[in-house]
C-alpha positions, -999 to +999 in steps of 0.1 A: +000+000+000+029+024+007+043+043-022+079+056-015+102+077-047+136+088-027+138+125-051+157+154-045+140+188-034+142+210-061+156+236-035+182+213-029+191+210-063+190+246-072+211+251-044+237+224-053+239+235-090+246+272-081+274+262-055+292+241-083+286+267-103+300+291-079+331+266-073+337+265-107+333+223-102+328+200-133+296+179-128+283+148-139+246+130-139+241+090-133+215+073-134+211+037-127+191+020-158+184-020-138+182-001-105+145-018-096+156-051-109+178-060-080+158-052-051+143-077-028+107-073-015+093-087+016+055-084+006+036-114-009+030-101-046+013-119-073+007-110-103-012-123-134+001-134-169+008-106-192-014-108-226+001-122-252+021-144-227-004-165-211+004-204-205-024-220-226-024-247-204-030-225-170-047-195-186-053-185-157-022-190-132-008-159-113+030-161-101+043-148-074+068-118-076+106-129-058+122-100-071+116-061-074+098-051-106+091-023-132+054-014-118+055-023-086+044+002-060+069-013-040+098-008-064+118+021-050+117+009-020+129-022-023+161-006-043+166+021-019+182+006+013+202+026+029+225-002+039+232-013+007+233+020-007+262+028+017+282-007+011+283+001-027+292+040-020+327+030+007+351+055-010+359+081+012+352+108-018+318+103-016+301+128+006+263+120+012+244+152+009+227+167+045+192+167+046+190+143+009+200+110+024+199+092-014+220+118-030+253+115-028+280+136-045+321+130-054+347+149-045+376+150-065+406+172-072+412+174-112 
């Protein structure tokens, strides 16, 4: 039932982009293409066969969801945890922002 999308304020990114701007720092944008596909969820989720994919044998079979999908309410959420998050970001030049626990920026001297 609960809906979760970890976003940036757009305060907090007008305020980051005028302070690199300021800085004079390069930037850079990622974003993660799979990033849903890899979370785990710890709901029961079913869900019925697509059209065009149906079993004709069991027309009517549902399957139940082991992984994260594209759709899922629950799909954010299940991505965004913080512990694994932090695991994957160890290098000490990444600085998580204040107050925009998801966003997390690297600093480098060029």
């Amino acid at each position: 039932d609960e809906v979760f999308a970890p976003v940036a304020r757009i305060e907090a990114i007008r305020l980051f982009l005028a302070y690199a701007l300021f800085m004079g720092f390069t930037m850079y944008q990622m974003d993660v293409k799979s990033d849903f596909l890899y979370g785990t969820i710890d709901e029961e989720v079913y869900v019925m066969q697509p059209p065009g994919f149906q079993d004709p044998e069991y027309p009517a079979k549902v399957y139940k969801v082991e992984k994260s999908m594209y759709g899922l309410h629950q799909a954010p959420r299940a991505w965004y945890e913080p512990k694994k998050i932090s695991d994957a970001l160890q290098d000490p030049s990444w600085v998580e922002a204040m107050h925009e626990e998801l966003h997390q920026f690297k600093i480098q001297k060029v």
